[in-house]
N, C-alpha and C positions, 0 to 999 in steps of 0.2 A: 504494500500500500504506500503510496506517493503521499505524503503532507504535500500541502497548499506554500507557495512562496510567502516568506516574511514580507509584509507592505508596510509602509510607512503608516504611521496612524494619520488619520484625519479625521475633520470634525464630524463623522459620521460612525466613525469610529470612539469617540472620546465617550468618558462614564456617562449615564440619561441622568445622574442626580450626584453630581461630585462633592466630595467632604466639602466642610465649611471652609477647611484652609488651605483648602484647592481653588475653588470657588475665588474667594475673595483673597487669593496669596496676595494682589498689588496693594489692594487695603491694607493689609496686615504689615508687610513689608516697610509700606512708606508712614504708617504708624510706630513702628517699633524704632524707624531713623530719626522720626521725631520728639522721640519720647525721652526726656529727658529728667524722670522723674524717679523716684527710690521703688524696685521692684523687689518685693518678694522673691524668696528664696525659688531660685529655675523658674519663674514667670516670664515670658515671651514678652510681657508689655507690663505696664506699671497699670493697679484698678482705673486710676483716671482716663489712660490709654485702652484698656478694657470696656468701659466705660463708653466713650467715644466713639471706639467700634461699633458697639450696639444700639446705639443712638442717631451714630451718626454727626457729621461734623464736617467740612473745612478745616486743611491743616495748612500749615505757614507755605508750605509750598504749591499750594492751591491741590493739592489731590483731593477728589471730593471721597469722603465715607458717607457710603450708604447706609441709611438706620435696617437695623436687622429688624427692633423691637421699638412699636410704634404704643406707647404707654405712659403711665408717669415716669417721670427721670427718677424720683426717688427710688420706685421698685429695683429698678438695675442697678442703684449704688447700693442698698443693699446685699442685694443679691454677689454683687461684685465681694464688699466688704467682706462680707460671712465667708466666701472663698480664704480670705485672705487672715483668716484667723484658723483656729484649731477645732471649729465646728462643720460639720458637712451641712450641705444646702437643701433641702425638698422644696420644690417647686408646685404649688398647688394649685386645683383650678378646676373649672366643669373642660369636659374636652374641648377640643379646638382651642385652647385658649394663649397656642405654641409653648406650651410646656417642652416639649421637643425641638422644639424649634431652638426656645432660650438657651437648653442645656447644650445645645452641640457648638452653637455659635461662643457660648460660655470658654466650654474648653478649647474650643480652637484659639482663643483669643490669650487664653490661657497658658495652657501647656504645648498649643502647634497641634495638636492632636487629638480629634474629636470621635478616635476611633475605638478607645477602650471603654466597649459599651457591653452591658447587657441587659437583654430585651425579658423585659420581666411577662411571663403567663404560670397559670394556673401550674405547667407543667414544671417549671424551671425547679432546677433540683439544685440542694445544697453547693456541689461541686463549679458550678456556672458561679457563685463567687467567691471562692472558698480555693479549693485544684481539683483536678483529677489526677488519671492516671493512666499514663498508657501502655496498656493492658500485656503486650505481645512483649513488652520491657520488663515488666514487673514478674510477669510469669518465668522470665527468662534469667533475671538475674537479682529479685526483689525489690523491697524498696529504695530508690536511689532518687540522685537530683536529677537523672538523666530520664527515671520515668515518671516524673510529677512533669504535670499539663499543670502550668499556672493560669489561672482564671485572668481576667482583664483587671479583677481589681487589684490581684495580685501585686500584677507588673507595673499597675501604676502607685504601687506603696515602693517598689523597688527600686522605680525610674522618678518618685517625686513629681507624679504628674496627675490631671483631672478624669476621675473612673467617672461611668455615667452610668446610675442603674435606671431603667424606664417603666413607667409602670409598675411600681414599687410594690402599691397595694394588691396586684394582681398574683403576686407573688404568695405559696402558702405562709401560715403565720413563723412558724418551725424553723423555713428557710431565710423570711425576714430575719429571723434576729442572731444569723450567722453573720451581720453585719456591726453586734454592738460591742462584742472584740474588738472586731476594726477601727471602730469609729471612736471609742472609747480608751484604750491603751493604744490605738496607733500598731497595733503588731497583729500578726497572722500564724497562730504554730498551728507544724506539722507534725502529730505527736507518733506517724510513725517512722519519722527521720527523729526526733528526738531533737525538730529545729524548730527555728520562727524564723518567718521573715517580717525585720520592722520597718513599717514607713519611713522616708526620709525627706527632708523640710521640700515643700512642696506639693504633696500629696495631698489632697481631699476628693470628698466624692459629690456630685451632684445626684439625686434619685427626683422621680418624678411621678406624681400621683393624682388623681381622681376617686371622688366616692361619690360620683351620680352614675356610675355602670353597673351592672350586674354583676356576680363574680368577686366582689372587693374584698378583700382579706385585711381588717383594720390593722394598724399599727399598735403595737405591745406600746405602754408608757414609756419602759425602758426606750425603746429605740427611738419613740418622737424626741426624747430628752436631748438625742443627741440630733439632733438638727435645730435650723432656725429653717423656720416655714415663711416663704414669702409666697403670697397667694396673688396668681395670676388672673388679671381680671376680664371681665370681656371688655371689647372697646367701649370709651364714656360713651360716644356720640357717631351718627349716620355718620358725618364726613369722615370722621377717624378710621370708621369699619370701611368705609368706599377706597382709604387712602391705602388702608392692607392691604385688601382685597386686590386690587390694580396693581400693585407692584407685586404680589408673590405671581398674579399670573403670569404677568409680563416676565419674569423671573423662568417661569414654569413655560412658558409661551414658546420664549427665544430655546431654550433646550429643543422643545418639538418644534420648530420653523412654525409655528403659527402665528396669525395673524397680530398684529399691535395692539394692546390691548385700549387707544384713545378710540380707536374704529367703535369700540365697542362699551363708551363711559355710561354715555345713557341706562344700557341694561346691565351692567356693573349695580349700576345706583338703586333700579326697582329690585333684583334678586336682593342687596342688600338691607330694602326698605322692608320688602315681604319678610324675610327672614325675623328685622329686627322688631317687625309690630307683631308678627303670631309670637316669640319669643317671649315680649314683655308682655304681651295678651291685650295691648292695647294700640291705639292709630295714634300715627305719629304726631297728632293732632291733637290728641287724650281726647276726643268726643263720642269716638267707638270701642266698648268694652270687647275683647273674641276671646276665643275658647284657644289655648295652645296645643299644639296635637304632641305626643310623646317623644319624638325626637331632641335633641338641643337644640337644632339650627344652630351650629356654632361658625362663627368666620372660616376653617378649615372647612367645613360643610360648603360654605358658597363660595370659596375660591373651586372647589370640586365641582360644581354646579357650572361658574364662569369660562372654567379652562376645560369642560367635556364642550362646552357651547361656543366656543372658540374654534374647536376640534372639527366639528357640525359645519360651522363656516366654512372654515378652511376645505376640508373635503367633498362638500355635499352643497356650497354655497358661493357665495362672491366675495368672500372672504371677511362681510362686516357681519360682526353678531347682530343679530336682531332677536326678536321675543321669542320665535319658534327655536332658536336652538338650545333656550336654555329652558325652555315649558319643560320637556323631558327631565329635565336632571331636575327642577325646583318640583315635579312630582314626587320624583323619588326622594328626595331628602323630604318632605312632608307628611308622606303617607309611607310609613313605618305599620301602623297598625291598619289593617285594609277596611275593616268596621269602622273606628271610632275618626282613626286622621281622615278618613277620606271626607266624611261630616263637617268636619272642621276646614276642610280646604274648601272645603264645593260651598259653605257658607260664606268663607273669608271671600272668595272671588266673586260670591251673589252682591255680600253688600256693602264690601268696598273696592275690591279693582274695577268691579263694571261699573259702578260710580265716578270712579277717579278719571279727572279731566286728564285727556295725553296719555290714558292709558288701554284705550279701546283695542289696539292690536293685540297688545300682552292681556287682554283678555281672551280676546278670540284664541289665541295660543294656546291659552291655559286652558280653555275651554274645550280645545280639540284634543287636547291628550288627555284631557280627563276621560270624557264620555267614557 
């Protein structure tokens, strides 16, 4: 069998969703040249540089940073600070609220390296942050350093760098509090090497949580003890959610060659209007009380909704969104429960989008993928 010839990579080839400090290396770079402030032990950047990252800023040499995190300022110095002490960080929030998002862009900005993660579920077993063992070594010549599999959080106690557990609380309870060693003494033993391995200045970990999902596995006291919880909010206000929303597309956009997302501001702004009045159960006007259907509708919801309707144009259309591309996706994000959401939409759009001036096509829209 003949392998295929080595080709040079091109941008058809490069990752569909690259690390954060792939992504954003020029920011990072022309921050760290600028940064001329007292950093923490192995920090890439000083918190304020940190900070500014995530934010967003104008540096002396005109490079512009783009805000990661579109929020209070105070939540990110926080968030930054608590890094920069002997506490780890939990992140908290109803979903969509970039819990995920904060945390990777966190440690990239951090330690360079947003990739010692793990993805917390119901299944994840003690050894995912703890070691293994691999198996065909141990069998062959027992326990050694050669057949321990160190976990991410491990390596990042090792290397003095930023571990990221996700979805913490999904995590069983047993497994959780294999973290309060860690986080607590700073050290990891392996009792049968008869070692530990300790942290070294540098190290903390980010975890990230919700308890509006099904599935939640609460946190022991012990282990919240050892975080400082900064709770991730949803955006204050429509323009703030329209000003995410447009940029993670546009972000998401250019990865897949689709279309701009200014082609497409107008229905940006209703998906995130609809979202944000069934959410609060009220019209953004406060004169119509509705019924919210089960879902969150969180901002990751309707960048999901904006960038399939993007997708629709580009493929299927003249490449400017309009109401019909994203009817389909603002269904599906709404009607979660086929009984009760469906009641709840088929009223919202009786008796306020067919009402709403400038909104007669996104009704007809909405109206024909429902039937």
């Amino acid at each position: 069998m003949t392998l295929p010839e080595t080709t040079t990579t091109t941008a058809a080839d490069a990752a569909l969703r690259p690390h954060a400090e792939d992504a954003f290396a020029h920011e990072l770079a022309a921050l760290a040249a600028a940064d001329d402030r007292p950093r923490p032990a192995r920090w890439r950047l000083s918190p304020w540089a940190v900070a500014t990252y995530l934010l967003g800023g104008t540096l002396p040499d005109g490079t512009v940073v783009t805000p990661k995190y579109v929020g209070p300022r105070r939540i990110v110095e926080v968030a930054v600070t608590t890094l920069a002490t002997d506490r780890a960080l939990l992140l908290l929030g109803v979903p969509g609220t970039a819990k995920t998002w904060v945390s990777e862009h966190l440690a990239a900005a951090v330690s360079g390296d947003s990739t010692l993660l793990v993805q917390g579920t119901a299944g994840t077993p003690e050894e995912a942050i703890r070691y293994g063992w691999n198996y065909a070594q141990l069998l062959a010549h027992g326990p050694s350093r050669d057949a321990l599999v160190p976990s991410p959080v491990m390596r990042a106690m090792a290397q003095g760098m930023t571990a990221r557990v996700e979805e913490l609380t999904r995590i069983p309870a047993d497994v959780q509090d294999t973290l309060i060693t860690i986080l607590s003494e700073k050290t990891l033993p392996i009792p049968e090497l008869g070692e530990e391995v300790q942290a070294v200045g540098g190290f903390n970990l980010i975890a990230t949580a919700n308890d509006r999902d099904r599935g939640v596995n609460d946190l022991s006291s012990a282990l919240r003890r050892r975080f400082n919880t900064v709770v991730l909010p949803l955006p204050a206000t429509p323009d703030a959610e329209v000003d995410i929303v447009a940029r993670r597309v546009d972000q998401i956009g250019r990865s897949l060659a689709l279309p701009a997302v200014p082609d497409g501001a107008d229905e940006i702004r209703r998906v995130v209007t609809v979202f944000r009045e069934l959410r609060d159960g009220v019209t953004t006007d406060g004169r119509t009380k509705l019924k919210s259907p089960s879902g969150t509708l969180s901002t990751a919801e309707a960048i999901s909704v904006v960038t399939g309707g993007l997708a629709l144009a580009a493929h299927f259309g003249d490449g400017v969104l309009r109401s019909a591309d994203v009817a389909a996706g603002l269904l599906g994000a709404v009607v979660r429960d086929p009984a009760a959401d469906r009641v709840v939409w088929q009223e919202y759009l009786e008796t306020v989008v067919r009402e709403r001036d400038g909104w007669k096509d996104f009704y007809r829209a909405c109206r024909e993928v429902s039937a």
